[in-house]
KEKOL-733442 format. One record per residue (C-alpha): x, y, z; residue in three letters. Coordinates in steps of 0.05 Angstrom, whole numbers, plus 5000, padded with zeros to 4 digits. Layout:
! KEKOL-733442
XYZALA
...
This chain:
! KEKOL-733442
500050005000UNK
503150654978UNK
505351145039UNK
505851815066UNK
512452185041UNK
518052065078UNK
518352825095UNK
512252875151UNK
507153425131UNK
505754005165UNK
498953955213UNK
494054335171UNK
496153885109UNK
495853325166UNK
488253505184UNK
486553545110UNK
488252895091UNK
485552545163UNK
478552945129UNK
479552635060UNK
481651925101UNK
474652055139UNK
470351965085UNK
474251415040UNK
473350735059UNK
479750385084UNK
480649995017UNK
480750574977UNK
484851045014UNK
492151164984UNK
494651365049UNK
496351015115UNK
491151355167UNK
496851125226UNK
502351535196UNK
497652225197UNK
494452005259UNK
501752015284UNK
503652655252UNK
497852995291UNK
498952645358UNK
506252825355UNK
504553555343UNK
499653615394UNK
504653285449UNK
509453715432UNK
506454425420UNK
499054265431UNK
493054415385UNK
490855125382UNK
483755235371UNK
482655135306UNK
485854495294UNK
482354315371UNK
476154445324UNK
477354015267UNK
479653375306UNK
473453425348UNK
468753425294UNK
472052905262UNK
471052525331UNK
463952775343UNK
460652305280UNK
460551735250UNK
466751635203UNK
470551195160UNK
475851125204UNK
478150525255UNK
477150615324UNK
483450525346UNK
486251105302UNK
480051545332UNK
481251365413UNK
488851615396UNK
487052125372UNK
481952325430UNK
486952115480UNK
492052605454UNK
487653245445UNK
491953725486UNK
489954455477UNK
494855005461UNK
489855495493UNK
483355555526UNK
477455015493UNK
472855505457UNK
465455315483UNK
463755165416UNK
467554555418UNK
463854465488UNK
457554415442UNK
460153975394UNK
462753365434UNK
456653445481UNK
452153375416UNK
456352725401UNK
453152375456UNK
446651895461UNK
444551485411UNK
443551685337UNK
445051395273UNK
451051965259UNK
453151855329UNK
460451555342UNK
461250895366UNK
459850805449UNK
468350725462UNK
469451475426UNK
464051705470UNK
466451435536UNK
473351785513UNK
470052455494UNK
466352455564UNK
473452235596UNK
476352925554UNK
471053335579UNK
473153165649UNK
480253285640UNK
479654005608UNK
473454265651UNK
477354685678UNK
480355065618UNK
474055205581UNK
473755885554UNK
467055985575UNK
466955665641UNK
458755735642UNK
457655295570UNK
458154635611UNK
452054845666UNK
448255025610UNK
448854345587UNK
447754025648UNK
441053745632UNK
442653475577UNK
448253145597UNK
443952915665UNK
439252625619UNK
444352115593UNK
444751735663UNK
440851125626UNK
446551045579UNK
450450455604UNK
456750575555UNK
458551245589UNK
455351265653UNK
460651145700UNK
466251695661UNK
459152165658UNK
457252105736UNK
465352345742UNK
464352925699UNK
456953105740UNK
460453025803UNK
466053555782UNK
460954035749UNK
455153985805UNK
452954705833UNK
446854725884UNK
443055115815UNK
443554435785UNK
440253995849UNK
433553995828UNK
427153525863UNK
426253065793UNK
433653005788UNK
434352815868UNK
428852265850UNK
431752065786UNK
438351905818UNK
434851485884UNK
431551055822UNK
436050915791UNK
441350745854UNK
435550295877UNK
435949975796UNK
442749915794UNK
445149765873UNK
451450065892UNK
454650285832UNK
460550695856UNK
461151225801UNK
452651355820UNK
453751325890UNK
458351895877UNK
454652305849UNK
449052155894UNK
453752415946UNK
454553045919UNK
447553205915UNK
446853005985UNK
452053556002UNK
447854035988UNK
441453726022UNK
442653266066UNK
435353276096UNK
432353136034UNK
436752476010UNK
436952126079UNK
441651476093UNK
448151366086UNK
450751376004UNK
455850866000UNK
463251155966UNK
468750845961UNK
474951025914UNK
472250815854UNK
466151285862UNK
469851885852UNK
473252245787UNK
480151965773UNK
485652505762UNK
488652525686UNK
495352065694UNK
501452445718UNK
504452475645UNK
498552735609UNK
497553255674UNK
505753405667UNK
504553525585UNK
498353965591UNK
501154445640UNK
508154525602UNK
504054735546UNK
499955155571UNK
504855535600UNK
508355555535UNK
502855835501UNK
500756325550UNK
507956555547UNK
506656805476UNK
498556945477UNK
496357435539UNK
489257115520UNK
492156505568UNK
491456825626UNK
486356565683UNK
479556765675UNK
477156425734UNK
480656955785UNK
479356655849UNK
471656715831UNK
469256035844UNK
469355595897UNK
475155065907UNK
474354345894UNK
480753955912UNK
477953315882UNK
476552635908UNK
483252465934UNK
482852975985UNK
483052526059UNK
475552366093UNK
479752646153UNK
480853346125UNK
481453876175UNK
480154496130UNK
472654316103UNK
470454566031UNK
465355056016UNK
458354756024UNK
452555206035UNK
447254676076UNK
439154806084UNK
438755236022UNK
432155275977UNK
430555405912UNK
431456205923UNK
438056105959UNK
444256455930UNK
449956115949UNK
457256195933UNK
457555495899UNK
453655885853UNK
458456405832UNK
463056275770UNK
465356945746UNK
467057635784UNK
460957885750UNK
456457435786UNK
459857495849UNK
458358305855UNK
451658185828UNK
449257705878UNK
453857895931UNK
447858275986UNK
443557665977UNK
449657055987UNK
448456646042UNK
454656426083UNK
456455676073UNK
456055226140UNK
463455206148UNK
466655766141UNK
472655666166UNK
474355366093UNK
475756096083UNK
483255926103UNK
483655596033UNK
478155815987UNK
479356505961UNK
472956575941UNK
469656566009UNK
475456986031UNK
472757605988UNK
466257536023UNK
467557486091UNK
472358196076UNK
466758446041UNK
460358276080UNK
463258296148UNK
458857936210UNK
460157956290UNK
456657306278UNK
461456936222UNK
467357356265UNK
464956866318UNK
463956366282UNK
470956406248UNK
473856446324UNK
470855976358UNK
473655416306UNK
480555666302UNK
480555666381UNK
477554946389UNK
482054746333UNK
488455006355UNK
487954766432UNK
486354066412UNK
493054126369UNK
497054466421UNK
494153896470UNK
496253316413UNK
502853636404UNK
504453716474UNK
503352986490UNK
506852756419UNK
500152426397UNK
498052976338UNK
497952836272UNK
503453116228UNK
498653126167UNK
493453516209UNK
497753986226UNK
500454126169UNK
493754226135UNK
491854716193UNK
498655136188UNK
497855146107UNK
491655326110UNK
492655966167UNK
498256196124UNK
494056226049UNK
489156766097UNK
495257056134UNK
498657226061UNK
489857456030UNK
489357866087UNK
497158176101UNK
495058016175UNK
495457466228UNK
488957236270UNK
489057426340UNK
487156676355UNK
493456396317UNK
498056906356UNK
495556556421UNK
497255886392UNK
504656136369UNK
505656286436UNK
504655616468UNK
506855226406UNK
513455576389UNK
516855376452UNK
516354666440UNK
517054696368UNK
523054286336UNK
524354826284UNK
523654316228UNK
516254216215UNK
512854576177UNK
517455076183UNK
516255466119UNK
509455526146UNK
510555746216UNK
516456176193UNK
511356586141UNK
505756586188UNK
511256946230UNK
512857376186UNK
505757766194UNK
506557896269UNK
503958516294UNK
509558876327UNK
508359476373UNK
514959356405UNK
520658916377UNK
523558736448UNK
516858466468UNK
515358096401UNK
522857786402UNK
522057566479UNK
515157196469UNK
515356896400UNK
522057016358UNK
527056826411UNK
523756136407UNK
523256126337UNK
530756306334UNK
533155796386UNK
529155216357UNK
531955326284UNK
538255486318UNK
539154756338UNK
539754456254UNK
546254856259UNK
548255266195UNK
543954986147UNK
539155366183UNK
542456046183UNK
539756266113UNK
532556136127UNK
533256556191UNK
535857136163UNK
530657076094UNK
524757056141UNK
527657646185UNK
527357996113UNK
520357776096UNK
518258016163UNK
521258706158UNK
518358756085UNK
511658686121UNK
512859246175UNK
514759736118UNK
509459536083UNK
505259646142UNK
508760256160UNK
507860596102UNK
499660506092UNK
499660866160UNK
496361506155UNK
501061796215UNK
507361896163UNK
511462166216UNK
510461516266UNK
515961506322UNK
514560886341UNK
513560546282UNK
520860856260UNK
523260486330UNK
520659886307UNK
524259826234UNK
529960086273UNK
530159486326UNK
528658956278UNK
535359136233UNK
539459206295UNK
537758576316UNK
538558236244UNK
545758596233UNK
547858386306UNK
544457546289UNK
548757706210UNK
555357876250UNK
555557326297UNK
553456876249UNK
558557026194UNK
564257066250UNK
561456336266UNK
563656046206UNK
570255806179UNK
572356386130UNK
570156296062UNK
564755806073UNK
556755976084UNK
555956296012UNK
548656186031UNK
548356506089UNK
551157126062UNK
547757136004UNK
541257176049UNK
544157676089UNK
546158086027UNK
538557935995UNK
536358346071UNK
541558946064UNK
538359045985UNK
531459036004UNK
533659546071UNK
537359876025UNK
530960125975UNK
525960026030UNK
525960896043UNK
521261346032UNK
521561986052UNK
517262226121UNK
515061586114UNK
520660946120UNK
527961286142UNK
534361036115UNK
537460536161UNK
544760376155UNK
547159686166UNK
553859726221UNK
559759936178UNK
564659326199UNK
559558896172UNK
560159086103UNK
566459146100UNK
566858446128UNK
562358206078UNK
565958556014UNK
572358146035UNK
568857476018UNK
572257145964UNK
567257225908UNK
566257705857UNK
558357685851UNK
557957825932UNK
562958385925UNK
558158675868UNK
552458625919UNK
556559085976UNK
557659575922UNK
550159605903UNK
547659625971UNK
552360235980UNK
550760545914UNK
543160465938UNK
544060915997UNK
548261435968UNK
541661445916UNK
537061505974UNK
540362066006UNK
541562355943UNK
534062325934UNK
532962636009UNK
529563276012UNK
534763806040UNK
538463956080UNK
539163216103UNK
542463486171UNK
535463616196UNK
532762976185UNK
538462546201UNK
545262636257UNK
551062816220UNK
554462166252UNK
549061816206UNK
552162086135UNK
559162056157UNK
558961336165UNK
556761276100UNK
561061756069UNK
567361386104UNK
564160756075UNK
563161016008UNK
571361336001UNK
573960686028UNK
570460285965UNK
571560915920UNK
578760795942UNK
578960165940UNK
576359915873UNK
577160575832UNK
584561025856UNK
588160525874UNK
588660845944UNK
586160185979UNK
585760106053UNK
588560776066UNK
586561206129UNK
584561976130UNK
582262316194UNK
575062456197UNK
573862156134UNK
575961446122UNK
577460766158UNK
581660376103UNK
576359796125UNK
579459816188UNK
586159626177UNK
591059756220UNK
596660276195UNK
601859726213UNK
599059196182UNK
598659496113UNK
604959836122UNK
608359046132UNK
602458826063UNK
606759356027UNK
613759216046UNK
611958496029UNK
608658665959UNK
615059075937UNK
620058525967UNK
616158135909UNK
615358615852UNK
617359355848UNK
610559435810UNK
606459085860UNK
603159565916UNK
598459545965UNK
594760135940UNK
593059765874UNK
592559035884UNK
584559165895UNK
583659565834UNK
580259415784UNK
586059035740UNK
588758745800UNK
583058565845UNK
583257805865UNK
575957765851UNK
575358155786UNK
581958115742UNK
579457615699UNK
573257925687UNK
578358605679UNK
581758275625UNK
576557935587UNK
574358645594UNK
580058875559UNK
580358365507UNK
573458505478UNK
574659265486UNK
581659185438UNK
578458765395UNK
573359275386UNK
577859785369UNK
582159365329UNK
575959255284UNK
573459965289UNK
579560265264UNK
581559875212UNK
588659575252UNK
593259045224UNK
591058485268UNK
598958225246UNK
602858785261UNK
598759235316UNK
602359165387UNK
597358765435UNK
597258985516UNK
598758375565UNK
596858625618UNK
594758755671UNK
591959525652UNK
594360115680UNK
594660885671UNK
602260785652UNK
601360185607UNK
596260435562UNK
600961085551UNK
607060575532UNK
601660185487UNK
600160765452UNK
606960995446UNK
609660295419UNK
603260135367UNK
597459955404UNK
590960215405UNK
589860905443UNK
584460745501UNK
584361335564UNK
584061055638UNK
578761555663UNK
572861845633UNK
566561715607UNK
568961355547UNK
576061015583UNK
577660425600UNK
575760335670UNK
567560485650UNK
567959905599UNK
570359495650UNK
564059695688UNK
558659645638UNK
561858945609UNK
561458715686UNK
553258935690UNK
552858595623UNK
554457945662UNK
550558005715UNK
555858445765UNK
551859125759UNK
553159335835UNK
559359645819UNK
557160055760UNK
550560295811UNK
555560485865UNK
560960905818UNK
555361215768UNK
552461415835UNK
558761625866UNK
564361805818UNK
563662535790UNK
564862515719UNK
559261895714UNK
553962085765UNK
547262255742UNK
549261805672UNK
547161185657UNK
């Protein structure tokens, strides 16, 4: 039988011939319906169908055709969508179902019901599938889909849909059929939302609820979804926390944190289990009724809008008196190592999604912290304990450390220095909260809110020091990159009148910019570059805002790394003005004797230049390379006979270079050598030390 050319064709040539295949009978086709089958499975694994060719497959799938089954459940099986399924498509495979003559075979239905589950939630119109509810309700009788359709009812069920004939429609046919677990199911369901009306017990077991797609297909759907929504803004979630959640049947009988069920309700109720769209949530929202448990607002975000928006002393109770019951009987289980790690876990999870909606902590749960935190181990759950944390209400830093951080602190404290990082990175998630706290005060010129920003970085420079000083020198890259990641965010945390400028303790810096790493020493610089913008930005004079003790530390800071990195006047001392990062006169008086005993080029004053730094020559001389290469090209040079530098760079060399037939490159200015060094640094990721000298250096500030 003549094949498909060896070259594969494209998908729309694919689709065309699967439509001619369609309607030929096998023995006449001159084409092998496999190979296309597998050119449009392939496709749609790899890059997904978009709409269109979503379209064309489905109708092929929705009737009667010439083709075998086996080629049609493949291709049903692999119909991953690119984008959002257009209702239209909704319509179609819904109209595929039942019995007709057109109709496809009872197999290609199961698998379009099976579909329909698996993509409910990425319809594009997430309403087309209640308005088909009846008719897909009315297919019950239909023993060929009836388990894969109770699964699709189950997931699509709203209280709108519970209706008396259906209720009695569902009782005869579970008295028909006996315990059929995908019926009992559903049956459940329905009794969720009136349990007075469908009385006994509905019998469930595992088999009764919805199975989840397989991990590969769930894995493949998501990757390309968020490939296409990378390229098509129409991707993005049009759901937006407007319906209820559903966490699906493998959720455990035992589950602290209850869904959203609205009990006793009647045919004029308006419940949230209702609501699909933001629309219909403002619409409705003075005639919702509140669901019975409503303490599911710690992971539904839908119910979390309402109980902002419709606040109740009596759901306030309600909301209390849970989270109080509920947290004693854990405290109790904890206390006499007989809780439930799941539980707890749930509970803490749970506290933390409303802690992060609301950008505040539950006066209930700060009573718990401070009976649990004491005999915490500081290893579960601590991502969840250390966020909740990180929303404490603090009127005074001293009292907040005493009752809950000390304990928090001592009880990570004991996992040694693996636990150092996620100390300091919640100390700054917890200061980002008090700024951003701070600043939707209406009191702008808050004393005491200034006195608490002010505590909370003492402490966390003073907990950075000791730790660093800890550890063997050179080692604990993560700890200092999380104490670097708090010094940025303190660094562009100001506002003026409103957050001050904080300056971390001078010897720290400098004892972080001697780490041996040129990506940490790029951080110092921008931290410092940072605050010389802030005050730059300061309203004037700064002198009445801030001690002058306050801007001559920086300033000292600021000529030490000028001199340092930029005139080679490193680790020198000037009265009043800088500390050579406090090294001792002797000492670098005995680092130069030693240098020159070497080299009579070599000097202390330039070996942390920018050529000569430990951390940055090679990046300096790639630097270089790429900038006489440039020039070379520019100008039209003899690659053969045009004198190369070997450096290392310096003021003198380029004036010999230039002199003996190299290429004529200045050291200063805004065109010189030393700013391509900074700007093919940033390039690569080392931009702090561009920030600090465009922010610091004369001839560049102001430039970018």
């Amino acid at each position: 039988m003549p094949s498909i050319a060896d070259e594969p064709p494209a998908l729309h040539d694919a689709l065309d011939l699967l439509h001619k295949a369609s309607r030929t009978p096998a023995k006449q086709r001159t084409v092998k319906v496999s190979s296309i089958v597998d050119v449009i499975c392939r496709h749609a694994l790899q890059h997904g169908l978009d709409q269109d060719a979503l379209r064309d497959v489905v109708q092929l799938a929705s009737v009667k055709t010439n083709l075998d089954q086996t080629s049609v459940t493949t291709l049903v099986k692999n119909l991953y969508p690119a984008q959002w399924v257009p209702g239209d498509i909704i319509v179609t495979v819904v109209g595929a179902l039942g019995q007709g003559k057109g109709k496809p075979s009872p197999a290609t239905q199961d698998s379009l019901v099976k579909w329909l589950t698996a993509v409910h939630e990425i319809i594009e119109d997430a309403n087309v599938l209640s308005r088909l509810y009846g008719v897909l309700f009315s297919m019950l009788d239909m023993i060929s889909i009836r388990t894969s359709l109770c699964h699709l009812l189950s997931l699509i069920t709203r209280r709108k849909h519970v209706k008396p004939f259906r209720i009695q429609q569902l009782l005869e046919l579970s008295r028909g059929l006996g315990n059929e677990p995908a019926l009992q199911g559903l049956l459940r369901v329905y009794k969720d939302y009136y349990p007075d009306i469908i009385l006994g017990s509905t019998s469930t077991s595992r088999k009764s609820f919805s199975p989840r797609p397989d991990s590969v297909w769930r894995t493949r759907i998501s990757a390309i979804q968020e490939a296409s929504a990378a390229t098509n803004d129409s991707s993005v979630d049009r759901h937006n926390g407007f319906r209820v959640l559903r966490k699906g049947p493998k959720r455990s009988k035992v589950a602290v944190i209850p869904e959203v069920h609205t009990y006793y309700a009647t045919e004029n109720s308006v419940t949230l289990e209702g609501i699909d769209n933001v629309e219909d949530f403002v619409e409705k929202l003075d005639r919702l009724e509140p669901p019975g448990q409503l303490v599911a607002l710690l992971t539904d975000s839908l119910l979390q809008k309402y109980v902002e928006l419709t606040p109740s002393p009596i759901v306030s109770t309600r909301i209390d008196l849970w989270l109080a019951t509920c947290l004693e009987e854990l405290y109790e289980a904890e206390g006499l190592e007989t809780g439930d790690a799941q539980y707890l876990s749930e509970v803490l999870d749970g506290l933390l999604k409303h802690a992060q909606y609301t950008k505040a902590m539950h006066p209930t749960v700060l009573a718990f912290l401070k009976e649990y935190l004491p005999i915490w181990n500081g290893q579960e759950n601590v991502d969840s304990i250390l966020g909740l944390l990180s929303y404490i209400p603090i009127d005074s830093f001293k009292d907040v450390y005493s009752t809950y951080l000390s304990s928090a602190e001592r009880a990570l404290a004991g996992h040694g220095p693996s636990a150092h990082p996620k100390l300091i990175e919640f100390y700054s998630s917890l200061f980002q909260h008090q700024v951003s706290t701070t600043s939707s005060k209406n009191d702008r010129h808050s004393s005491s809110s200034h006195r608490v920003l002010k505590d909370l970085v003492a402490h966390v420079s003073e907990l950075s020091t000791s730790l660093l000083l800890s550890l063997p020198l050179n080692s604990g890259s993560s700890l200092i990159s999380s104490i670097l990641g708090f010094y940025e965010l303190l660094s562009t945390s100001s506002k003026p009148h409103v957050i001050p400028i904080i300056l971390p303790p001078m010897h720290l810096i400098y004892l972080l910019a001697q780490n041996a790493s040129s990506t940490m020493l790029s951080r110092v610089y921008g931290i410092i570059g940072s605050y010389k913008v802030a005050f730059d930005q300061h309203p004037k004079p700064v002198k009445d805002y801030y001690p002058v003790s306050v801007t001559e530390r920086l300033n000292s800071c600021l000529r030490d790394l000028y001199n340092m990195l930029w005139v080679s006047r490193a680790l020198s001392i000037q009265d009043q003005k800088s500390v050579g990062l406090y090294c001792d006169p002797s000492l670098r008086v005995a680092l130069k004797d030693y240098l020159s005993s070497l080299d009579r080029d070599y000097s202390i004053s330039t070996a942390f230049a920018l050529s000569n730094n430990a951390w940055l020559a090679s990046g300096s001389a790639a630097a270089w390379r790429a900038l006489e290469e440039r020039d070379i090209e520019t100008e039209g040079y003899d690659k053969d006979s045009i004198r190369y530098h070997h450096g290392p760079v310096t003021p003198r060399s380029l004036e010999v270079l230039k002199r003996k037939g190299g290429i004529n490159v200045e050291w200063d200015g805004p065109m010189g050598y030393k700013v391509f060094v900074l700007n093919w640094l940033a390039e690569r990721g080392l931009s702090g030390i561009k920030q600090f000298m465009f922010a610091t250096v004369t001839d560049l500030k102001g430039k970018v």
